[in-house]
Backbone as ProteinMPNN parsed JSONL, in Angstrom:
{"seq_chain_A": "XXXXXXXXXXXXXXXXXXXXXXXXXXXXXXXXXXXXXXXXXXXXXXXXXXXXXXXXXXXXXXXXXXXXXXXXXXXXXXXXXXXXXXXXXXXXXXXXXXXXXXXXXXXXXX", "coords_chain_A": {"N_chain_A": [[15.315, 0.754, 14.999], [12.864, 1.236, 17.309], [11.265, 0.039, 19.973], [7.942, -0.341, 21.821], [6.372, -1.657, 24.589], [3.271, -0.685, 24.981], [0.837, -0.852, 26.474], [-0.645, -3.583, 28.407], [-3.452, -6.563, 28.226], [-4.652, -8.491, 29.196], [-3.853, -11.375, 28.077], [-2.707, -10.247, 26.049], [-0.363, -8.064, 24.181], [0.102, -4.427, 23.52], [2.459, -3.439, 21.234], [4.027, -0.844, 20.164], [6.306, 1.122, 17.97], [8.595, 2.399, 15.894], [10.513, 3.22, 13.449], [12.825, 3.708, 11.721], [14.439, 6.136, 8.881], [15.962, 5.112, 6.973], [15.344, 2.258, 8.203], [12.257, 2.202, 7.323], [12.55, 2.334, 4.68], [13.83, 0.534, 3.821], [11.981, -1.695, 3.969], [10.393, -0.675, 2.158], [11.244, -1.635, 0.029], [12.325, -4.487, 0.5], [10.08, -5.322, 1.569], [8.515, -5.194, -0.551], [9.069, -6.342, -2.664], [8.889, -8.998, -1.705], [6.276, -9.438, -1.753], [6.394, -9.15, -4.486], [7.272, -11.655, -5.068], [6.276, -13.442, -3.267], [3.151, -13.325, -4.69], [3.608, -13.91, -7.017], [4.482, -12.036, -9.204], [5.916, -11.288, -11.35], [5.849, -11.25, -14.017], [4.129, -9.428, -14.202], [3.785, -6.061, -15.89], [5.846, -3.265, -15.558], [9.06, -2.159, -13.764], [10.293, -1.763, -11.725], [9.147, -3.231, -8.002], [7.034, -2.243, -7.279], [5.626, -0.564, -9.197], [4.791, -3.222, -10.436], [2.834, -4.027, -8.799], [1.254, -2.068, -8.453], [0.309, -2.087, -11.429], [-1.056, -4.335, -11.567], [-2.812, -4.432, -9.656], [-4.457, -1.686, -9.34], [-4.085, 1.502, -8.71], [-5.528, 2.405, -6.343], [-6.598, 0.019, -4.562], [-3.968, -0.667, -4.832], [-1.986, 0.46, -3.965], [-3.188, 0.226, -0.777], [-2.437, -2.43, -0.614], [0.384, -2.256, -0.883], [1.233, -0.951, 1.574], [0.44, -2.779, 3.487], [2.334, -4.766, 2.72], [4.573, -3.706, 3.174], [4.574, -3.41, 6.234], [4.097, -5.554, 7.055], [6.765, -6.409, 7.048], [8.097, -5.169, 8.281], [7.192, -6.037, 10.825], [8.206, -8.209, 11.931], [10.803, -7.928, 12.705], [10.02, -5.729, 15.049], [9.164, -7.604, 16.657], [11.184, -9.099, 16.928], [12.896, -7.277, 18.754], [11.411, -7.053, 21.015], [11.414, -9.579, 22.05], [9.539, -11.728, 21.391], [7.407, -14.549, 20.302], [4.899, -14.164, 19.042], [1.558, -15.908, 18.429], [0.01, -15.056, 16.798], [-0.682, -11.355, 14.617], [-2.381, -8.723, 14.563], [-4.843, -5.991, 14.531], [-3.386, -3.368, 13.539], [-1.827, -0.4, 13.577], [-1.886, 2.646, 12.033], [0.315, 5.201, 13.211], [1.569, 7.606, 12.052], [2.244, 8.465, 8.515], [2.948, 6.561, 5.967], [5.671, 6.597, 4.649], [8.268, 7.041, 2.185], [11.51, 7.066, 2.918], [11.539, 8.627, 5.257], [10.708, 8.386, 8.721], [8.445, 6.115, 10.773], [5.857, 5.359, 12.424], [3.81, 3.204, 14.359], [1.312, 0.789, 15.786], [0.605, -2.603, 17.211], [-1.198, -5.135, 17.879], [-0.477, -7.976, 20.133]], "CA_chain_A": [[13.93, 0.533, 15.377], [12.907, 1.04, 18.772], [9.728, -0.616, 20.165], [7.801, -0.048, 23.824], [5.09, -1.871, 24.74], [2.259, 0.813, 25.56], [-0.312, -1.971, 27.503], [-1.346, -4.878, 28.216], [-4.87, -6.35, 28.188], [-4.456, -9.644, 29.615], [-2.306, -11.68, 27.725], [-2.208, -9.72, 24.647], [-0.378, -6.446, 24.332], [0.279, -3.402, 22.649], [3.452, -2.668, 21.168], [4.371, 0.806, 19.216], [7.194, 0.834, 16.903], [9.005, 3.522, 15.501], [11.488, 3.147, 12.73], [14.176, 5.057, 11.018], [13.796, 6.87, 7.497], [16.096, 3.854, 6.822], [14.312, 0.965, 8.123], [11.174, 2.308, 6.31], [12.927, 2.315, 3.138], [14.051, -1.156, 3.985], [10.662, -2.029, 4.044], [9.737, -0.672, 1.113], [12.522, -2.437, -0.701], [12.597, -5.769, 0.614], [8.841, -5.9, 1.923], [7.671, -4.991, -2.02], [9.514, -7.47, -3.303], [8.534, -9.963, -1.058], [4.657, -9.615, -2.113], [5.672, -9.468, -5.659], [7.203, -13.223, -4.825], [5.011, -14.458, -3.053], [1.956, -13.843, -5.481], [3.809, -14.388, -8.495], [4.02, -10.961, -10.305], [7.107, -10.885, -12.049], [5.475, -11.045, -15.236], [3.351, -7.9, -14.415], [3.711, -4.377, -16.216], [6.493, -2.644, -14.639], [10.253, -2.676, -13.483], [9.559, -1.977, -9.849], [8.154, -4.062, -7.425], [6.065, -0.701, -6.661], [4.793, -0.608, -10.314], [4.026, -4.098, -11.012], [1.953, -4.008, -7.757], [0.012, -1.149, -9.095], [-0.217, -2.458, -12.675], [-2.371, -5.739, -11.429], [-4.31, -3.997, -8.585], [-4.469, -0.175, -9.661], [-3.672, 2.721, -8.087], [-5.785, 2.747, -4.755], [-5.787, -0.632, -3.974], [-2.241, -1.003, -4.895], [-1.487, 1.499, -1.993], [-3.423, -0.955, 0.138], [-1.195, -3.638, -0.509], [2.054, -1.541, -0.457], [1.638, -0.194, 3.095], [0.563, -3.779, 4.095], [3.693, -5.378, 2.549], [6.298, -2.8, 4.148], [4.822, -3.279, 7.52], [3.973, -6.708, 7.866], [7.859, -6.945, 6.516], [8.844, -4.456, 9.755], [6.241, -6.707, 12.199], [9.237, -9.486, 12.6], [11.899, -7.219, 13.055], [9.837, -5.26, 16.043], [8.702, -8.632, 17.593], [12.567, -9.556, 17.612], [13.451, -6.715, 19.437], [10.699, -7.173, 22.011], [11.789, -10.799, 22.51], [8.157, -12.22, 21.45], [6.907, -14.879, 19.366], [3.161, -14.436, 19.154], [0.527, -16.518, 17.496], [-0.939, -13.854, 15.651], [-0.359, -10.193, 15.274], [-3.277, -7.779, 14.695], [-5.2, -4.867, 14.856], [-2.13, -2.54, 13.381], [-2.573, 0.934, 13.531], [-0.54, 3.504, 11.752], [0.342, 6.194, 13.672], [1.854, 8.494, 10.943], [1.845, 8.234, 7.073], [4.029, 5.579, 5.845], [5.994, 7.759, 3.401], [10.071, 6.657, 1.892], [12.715, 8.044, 3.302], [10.73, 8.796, 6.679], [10.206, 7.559, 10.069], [7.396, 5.683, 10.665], [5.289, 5.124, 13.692], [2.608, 2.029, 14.156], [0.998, 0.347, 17.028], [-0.035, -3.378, 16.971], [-1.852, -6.196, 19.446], [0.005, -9.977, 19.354]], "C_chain_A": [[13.834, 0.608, 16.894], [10.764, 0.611, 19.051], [9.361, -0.194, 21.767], [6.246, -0.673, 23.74], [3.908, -1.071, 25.985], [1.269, -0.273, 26.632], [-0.265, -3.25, 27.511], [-2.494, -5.61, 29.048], [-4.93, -7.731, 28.435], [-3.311, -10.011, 29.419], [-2.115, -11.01, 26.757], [-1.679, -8.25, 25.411], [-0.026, -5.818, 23.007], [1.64, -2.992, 22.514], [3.446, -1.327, 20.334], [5.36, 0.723, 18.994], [7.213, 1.51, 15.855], [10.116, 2.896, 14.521], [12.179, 4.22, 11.95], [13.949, 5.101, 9.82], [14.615, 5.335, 7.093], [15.626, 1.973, 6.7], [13.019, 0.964, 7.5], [11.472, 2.156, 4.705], [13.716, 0.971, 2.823], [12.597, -2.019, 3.329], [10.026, -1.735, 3.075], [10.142, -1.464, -0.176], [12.082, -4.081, -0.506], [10.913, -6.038, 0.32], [8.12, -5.922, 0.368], [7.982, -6.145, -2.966], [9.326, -9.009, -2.829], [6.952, -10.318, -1.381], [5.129, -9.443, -3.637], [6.096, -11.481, -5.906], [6.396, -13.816, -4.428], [3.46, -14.196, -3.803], [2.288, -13.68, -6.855], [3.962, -13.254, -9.401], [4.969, -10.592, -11.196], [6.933, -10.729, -13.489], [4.585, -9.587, -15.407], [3.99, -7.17, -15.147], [4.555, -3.729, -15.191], [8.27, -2.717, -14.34], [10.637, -2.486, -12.324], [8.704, -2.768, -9.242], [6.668, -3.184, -7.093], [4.998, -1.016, -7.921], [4.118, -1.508, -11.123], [3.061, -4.197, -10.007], [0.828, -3.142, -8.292], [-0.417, -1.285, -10.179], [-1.444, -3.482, -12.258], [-3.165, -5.241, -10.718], [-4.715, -3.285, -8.907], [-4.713, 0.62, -8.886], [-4.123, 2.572, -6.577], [-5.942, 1.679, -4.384], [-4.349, -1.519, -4.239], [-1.916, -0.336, -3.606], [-2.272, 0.769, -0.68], [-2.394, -1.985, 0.499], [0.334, -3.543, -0.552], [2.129, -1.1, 0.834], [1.254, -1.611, 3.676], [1.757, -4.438, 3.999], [4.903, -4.994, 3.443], [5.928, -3.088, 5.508], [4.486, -4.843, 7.716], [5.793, -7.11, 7.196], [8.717, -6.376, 7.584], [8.013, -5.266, 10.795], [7.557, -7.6, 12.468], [10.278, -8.836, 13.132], [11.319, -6.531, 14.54], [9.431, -6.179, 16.579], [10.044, -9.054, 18.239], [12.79, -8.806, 18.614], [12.446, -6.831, 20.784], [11.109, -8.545, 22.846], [10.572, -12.032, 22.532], [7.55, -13.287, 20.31], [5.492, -15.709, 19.403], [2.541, -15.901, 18.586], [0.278, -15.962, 16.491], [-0.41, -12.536, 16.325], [-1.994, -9.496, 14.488], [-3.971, -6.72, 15.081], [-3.644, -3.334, 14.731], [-2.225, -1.585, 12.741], [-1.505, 1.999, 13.176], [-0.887, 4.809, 12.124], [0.996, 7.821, 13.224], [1.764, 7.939, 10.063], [2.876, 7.616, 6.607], [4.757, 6.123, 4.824], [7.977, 7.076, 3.434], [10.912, 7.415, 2.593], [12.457, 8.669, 4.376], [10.706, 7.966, 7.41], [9.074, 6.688, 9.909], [6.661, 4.987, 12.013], [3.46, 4.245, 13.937], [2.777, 1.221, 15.604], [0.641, -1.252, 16.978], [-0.276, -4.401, 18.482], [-0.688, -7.655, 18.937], [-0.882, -10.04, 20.982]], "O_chain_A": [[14.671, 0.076, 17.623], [9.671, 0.841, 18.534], [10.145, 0.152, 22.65], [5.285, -0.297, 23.069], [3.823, -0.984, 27.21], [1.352, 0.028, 27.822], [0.166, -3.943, 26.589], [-2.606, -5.427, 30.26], [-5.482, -8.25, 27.464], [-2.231, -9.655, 29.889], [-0.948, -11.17, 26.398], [-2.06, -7.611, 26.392], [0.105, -6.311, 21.887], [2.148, -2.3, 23.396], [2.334, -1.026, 19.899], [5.898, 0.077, 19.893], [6.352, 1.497, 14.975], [10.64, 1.888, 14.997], [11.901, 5.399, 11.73], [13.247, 4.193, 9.377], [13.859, 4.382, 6.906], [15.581, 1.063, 5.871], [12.563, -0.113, 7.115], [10.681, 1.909, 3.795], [14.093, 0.55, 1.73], [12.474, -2.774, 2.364], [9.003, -2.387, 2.867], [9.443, -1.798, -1.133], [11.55, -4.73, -1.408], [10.444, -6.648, -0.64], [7.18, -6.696, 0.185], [7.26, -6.689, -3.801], [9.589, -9.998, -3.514], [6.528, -11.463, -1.23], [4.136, -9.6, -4.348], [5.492, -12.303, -6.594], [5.75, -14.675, -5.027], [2.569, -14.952, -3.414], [1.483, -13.377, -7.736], [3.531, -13.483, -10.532], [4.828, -9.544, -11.825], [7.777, -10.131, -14.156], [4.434, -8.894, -16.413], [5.148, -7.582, -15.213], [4.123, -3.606, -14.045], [8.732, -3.671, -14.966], [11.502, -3.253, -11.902], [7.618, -3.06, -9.742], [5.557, -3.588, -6.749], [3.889, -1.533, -7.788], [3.314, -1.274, -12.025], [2.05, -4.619, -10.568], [-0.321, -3.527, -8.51], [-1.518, -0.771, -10.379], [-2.606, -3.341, -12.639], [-4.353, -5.465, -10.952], [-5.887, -3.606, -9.099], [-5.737, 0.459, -8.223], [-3.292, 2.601, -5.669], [-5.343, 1.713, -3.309], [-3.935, -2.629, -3.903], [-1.653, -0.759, -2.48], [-1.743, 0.883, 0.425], [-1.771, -2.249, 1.528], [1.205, -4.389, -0.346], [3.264, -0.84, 1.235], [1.938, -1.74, 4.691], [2.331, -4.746, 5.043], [5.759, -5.598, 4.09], [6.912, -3.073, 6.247], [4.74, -5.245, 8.851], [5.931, -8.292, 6.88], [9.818, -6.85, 7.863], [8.389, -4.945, 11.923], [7.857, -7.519, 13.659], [10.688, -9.292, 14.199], [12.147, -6.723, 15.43], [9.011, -5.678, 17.622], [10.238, -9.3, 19.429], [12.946, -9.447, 19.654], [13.11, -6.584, 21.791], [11.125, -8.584, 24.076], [10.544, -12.977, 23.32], [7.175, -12.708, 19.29], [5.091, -16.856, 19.596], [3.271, -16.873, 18.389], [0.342, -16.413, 15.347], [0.01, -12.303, 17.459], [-2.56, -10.315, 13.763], [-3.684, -6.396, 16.233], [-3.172, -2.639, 15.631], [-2.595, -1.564, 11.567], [-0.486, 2.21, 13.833], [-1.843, 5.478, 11.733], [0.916, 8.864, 13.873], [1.27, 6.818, 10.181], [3.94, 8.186, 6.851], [4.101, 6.0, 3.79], [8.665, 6.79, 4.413], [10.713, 8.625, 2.7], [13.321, 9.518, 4.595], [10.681, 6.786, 7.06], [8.719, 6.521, 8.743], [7.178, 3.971, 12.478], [2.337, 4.691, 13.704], [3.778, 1.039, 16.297], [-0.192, -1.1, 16.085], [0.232, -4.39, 19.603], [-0.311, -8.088, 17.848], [-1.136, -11.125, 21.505]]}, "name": "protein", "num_of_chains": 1, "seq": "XXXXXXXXXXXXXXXXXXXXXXXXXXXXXXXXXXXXXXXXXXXXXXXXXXXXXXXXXXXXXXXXXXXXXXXXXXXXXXXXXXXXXXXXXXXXXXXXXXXXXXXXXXXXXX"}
């Protein structure tokens, strides 16, 4: 992962945060499984965390809540490397298409 913070706007700034086809597929792994724990879905339709996600929500906003999961599951990992522990993070802007086995490039405010 490599991170660079692009501005800053007082006290808040902007980092950008790039990850490896790896760490995205980290993220899809861990971070999917981490939202089907924390809201309970293990009983869903499915044998993927991918597919019980999309059984309870369906299809388009399941893909809502799969590209939120993977990246708020890469937000701690690029705060570590910055050396930062916000309040809040927000406003997080994806700068390519969050796709497996790909890079992945996203901007956010803390």
């Amino acid at each position: 992962m490599h991170t660079t913070i692009t501005a800053r706007q007082g006290e808040e700034l902007v980092i950008r945060v790039e990850t490896t086809p790896s760490e995205t597929d980290r993220a899809f792994k861990d971070g999917l499984d981490s939202f089907v724990v924390q809201y309970n879905l293990f009983d869903a339709e499915g044998e993927t965390a991918r597919e019980k996600i999309i059984s309870v929500f369906g299809e388009e906003n399941a893909q809502d809540a799969i590209f939120s999961a993977a990246v708020n599951f890469l937000v701690p990992f690029a705060l570590h490397e910055q050396n930062i522990l916000p309040l809040s993070t927000y406003n997080i802007e994806a700068e390519s298409e969050l796709k497996e086995g790909e890079p992945f490039v996203f901007s956010m405010t803390v």
